[in-house]
TIRO-2110 file (N, C-alpha, C; in Angstrom, 1 decimal):
// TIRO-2110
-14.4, 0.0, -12.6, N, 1, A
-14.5, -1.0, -11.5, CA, 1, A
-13.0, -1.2, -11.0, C, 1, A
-12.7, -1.2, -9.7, N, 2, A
-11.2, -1.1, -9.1, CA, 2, A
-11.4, -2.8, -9.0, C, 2, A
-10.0, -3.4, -9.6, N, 3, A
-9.6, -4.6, -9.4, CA, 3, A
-8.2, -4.6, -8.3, C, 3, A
-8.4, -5.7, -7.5, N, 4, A
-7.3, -6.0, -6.5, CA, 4, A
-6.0, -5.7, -6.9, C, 4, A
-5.0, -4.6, -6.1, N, 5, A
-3.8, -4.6, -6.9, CA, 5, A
-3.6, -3.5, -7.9, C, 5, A
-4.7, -3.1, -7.8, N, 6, A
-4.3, -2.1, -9.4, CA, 6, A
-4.0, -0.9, -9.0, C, 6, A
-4.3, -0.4, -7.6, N, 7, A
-3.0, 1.0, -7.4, CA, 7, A
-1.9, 0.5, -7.0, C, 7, A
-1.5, -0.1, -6.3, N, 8, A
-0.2, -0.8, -6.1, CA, 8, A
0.4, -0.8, -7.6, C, 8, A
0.2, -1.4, -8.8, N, 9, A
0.7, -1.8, -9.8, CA, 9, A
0.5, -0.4, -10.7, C, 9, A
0.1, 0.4, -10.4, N, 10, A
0.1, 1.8, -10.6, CA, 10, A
1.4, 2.7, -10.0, C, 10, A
1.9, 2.4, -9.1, N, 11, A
2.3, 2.8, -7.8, CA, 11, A
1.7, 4.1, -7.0, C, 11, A
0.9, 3.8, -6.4, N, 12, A
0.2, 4.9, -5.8, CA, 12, A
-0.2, 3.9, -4.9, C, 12, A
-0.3, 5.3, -3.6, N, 13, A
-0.6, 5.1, -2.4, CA, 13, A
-1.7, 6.0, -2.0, C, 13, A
-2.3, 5.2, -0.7, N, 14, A
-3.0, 6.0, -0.2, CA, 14, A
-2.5, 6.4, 1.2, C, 14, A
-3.2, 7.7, 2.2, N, 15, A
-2.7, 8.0, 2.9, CA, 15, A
-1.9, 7.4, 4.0, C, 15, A
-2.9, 6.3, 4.8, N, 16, A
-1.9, 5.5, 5.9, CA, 16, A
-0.6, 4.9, 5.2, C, 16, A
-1.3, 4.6, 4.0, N, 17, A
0.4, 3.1, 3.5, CA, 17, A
1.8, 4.8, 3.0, C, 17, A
1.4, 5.8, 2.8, N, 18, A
2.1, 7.1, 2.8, CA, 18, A
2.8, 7.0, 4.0, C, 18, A
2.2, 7.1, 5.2, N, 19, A
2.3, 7.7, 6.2, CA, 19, A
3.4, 6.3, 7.1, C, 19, A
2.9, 5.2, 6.7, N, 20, A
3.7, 3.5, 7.6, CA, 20, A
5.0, 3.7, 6.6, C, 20, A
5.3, 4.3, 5.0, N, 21, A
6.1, 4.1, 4.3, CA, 21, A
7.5, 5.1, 5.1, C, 21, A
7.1, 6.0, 5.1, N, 22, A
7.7, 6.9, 5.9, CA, 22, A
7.9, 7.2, 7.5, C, 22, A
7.6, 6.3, 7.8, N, 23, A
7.2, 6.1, 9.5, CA, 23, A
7.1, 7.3, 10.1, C, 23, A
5.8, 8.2, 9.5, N, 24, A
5.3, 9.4, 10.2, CA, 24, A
3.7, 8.8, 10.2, C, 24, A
3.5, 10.4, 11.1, N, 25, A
1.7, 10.4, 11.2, CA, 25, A
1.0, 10.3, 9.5, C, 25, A
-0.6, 10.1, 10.2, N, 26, A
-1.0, 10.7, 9.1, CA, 26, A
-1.0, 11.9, 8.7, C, 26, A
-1.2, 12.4, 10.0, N, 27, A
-1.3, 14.3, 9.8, CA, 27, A
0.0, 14.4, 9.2, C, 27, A
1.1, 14.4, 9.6, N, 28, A
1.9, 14.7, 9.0, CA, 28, A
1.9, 14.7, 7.3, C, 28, A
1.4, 13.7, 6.5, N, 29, A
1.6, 13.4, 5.4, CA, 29, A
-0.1, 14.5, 4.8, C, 29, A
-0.5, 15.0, 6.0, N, 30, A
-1.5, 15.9, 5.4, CA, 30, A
-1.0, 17.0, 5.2, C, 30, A
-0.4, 17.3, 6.3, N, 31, A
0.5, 19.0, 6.1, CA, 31, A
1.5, 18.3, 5.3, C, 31, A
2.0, 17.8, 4.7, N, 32, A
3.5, 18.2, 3.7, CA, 32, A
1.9, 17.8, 2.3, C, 32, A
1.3, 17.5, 2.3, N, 33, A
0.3, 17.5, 0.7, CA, 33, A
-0.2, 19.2, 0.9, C, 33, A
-0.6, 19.6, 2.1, N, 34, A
-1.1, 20.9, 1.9, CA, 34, A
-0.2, 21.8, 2.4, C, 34, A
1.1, 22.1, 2.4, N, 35, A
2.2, 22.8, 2.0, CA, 35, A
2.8, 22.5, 1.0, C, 35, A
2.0, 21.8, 0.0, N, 36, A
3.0, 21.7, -1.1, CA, 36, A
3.9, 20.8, -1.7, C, 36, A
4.5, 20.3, 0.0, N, 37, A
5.6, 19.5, -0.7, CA, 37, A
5.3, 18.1, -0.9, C, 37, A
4.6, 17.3, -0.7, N, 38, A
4.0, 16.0, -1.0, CA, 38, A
3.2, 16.0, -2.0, C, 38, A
3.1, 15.9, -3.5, N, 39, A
2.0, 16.0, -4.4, CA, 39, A
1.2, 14.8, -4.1, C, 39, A
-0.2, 15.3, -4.3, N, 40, A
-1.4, 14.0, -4.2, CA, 40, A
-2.3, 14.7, -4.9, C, 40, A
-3.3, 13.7, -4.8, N, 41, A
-5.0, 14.2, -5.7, CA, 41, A
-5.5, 13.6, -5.1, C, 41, A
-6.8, 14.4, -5.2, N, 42, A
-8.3, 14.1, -4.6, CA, 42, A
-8.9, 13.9, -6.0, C, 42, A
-10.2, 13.1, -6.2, N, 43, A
-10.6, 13.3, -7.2, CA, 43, A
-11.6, 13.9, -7.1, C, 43, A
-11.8, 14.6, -5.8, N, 44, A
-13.4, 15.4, -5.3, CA, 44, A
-12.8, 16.2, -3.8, C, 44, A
-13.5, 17.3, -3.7, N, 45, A
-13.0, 17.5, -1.8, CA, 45, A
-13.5, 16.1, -0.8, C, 45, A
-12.6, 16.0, 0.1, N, 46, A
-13.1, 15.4, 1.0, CA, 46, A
-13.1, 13.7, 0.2, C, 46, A
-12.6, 13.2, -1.0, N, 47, A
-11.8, 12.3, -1.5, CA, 47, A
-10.7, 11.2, -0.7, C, 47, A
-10.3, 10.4, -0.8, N, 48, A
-9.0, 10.1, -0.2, CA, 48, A
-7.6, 10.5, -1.0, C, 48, A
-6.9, 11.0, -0.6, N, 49, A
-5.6, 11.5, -1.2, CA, 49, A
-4.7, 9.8, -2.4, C, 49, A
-4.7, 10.7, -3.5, N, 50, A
-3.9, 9.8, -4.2, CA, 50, A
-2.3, 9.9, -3.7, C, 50, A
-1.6, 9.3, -3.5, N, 51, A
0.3, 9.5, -3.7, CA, 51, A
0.9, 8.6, -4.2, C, 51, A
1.6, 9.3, -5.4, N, 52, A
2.5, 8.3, -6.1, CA, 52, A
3.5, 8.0, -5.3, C, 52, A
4.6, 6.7, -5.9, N, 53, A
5.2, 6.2, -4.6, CA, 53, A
6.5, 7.1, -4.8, C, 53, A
6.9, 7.3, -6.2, N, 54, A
7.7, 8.1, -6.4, CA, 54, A
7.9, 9.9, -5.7, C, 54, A
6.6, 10.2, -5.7, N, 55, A
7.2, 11.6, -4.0, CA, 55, A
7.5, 11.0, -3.3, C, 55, A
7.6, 10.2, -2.5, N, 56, A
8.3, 9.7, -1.2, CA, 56, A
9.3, 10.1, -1.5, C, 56, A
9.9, 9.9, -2.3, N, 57, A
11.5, 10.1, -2.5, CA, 57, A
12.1, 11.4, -3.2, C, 57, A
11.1, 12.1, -3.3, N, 58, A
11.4, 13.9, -3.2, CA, 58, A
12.1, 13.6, -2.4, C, 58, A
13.6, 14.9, -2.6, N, 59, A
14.5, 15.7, -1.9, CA, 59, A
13.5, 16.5, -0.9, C, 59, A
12.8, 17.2, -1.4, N, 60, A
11.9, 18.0, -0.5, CA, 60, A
10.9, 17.6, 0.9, C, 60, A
10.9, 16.6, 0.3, N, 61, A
9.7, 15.4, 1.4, CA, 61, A
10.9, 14.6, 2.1, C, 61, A
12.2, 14.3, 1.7, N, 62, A
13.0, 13.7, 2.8, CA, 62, A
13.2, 14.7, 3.6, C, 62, A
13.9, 15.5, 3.0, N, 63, A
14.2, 16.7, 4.0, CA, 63, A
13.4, 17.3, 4.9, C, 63, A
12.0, 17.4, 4.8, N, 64, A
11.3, 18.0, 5.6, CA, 64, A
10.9, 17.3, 6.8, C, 64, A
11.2, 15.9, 6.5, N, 65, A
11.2, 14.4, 7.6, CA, 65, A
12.2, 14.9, 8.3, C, 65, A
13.2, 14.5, 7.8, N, 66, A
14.7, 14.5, 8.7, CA, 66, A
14.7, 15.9, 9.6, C, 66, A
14.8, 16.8, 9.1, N, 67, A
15.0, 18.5, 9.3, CA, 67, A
13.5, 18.1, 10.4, C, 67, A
12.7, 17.4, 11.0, N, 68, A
11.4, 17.5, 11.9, CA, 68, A
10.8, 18.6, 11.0, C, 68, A
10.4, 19.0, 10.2, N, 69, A
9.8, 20.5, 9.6, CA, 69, A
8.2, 19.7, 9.2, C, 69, A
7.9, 18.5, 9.2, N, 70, A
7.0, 18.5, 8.7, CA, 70, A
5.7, 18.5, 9.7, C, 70, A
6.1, 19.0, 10.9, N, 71, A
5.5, 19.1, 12.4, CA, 71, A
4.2, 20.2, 12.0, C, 71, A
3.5, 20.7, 12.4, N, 72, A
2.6, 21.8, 12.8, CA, 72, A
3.3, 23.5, 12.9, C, 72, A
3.3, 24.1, 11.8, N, 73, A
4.0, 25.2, 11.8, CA, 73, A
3.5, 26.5, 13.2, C, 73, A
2.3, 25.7, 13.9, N, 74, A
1.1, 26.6, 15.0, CA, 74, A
2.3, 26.6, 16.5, C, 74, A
3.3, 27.3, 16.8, N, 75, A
4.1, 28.2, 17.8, CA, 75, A
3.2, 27.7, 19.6, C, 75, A
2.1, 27.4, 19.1, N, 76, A
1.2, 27.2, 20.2, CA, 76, A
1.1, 25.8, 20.6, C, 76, A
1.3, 25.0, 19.8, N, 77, A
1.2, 23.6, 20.0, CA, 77, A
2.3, 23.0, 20.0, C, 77, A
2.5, 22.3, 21.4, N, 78, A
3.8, 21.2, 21.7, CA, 78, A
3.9, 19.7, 21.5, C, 78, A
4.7, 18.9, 21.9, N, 79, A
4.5, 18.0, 21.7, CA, 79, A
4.4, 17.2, 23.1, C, 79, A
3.6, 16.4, 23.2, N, 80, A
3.6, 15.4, 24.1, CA, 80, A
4.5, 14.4, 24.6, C, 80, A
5.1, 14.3, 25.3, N, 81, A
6.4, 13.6, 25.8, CA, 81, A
5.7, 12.8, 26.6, C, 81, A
5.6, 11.4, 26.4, N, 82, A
5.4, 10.4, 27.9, CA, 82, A
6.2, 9.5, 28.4, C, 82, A
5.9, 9.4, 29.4, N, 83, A
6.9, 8.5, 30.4, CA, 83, A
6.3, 7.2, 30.9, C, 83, A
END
């Protein structure tokens, strides 16, 4: 039975509070779990992603922020610029 607080006092996150911690998308925090460089767990497919809070603070996960790398690796998709 999940009691209030008890992943927080775990430190784990789930995807949005991942994604508001780092002030990126979600997608984003989907592609760096499925390249590798963000570790998470599912505990089934199609699960919600576990993230401890401690990846955030991977060298590998900052850098791929900062460096923009953690974008859509697809040559074919741009970004939307609005005015």
């Amino acid at each position: 039975m999940y009691r209030e607080g008890e992943r927080a006092a775990r430190g784990e996150l789930i995807l949005n509070e991942a994604a508001t911690q780092l002030g990126v998308s979600k997608m984003t925090i989907v592609r760096l779990i499925k390249d590798g460089v963000l570790p998470a767990k599912q505990a089934c497919p199609g699960a919600p992603y576990v993230i401890r809070q401690e990846g955030l603070k991977l060298a590998l996960v900052q850098t791929a922020i900062a460096n923009k790398r953690a974008g859509s690796q697809d040559l074919r998709q741009e970004s939307m610029i609005y005015q």
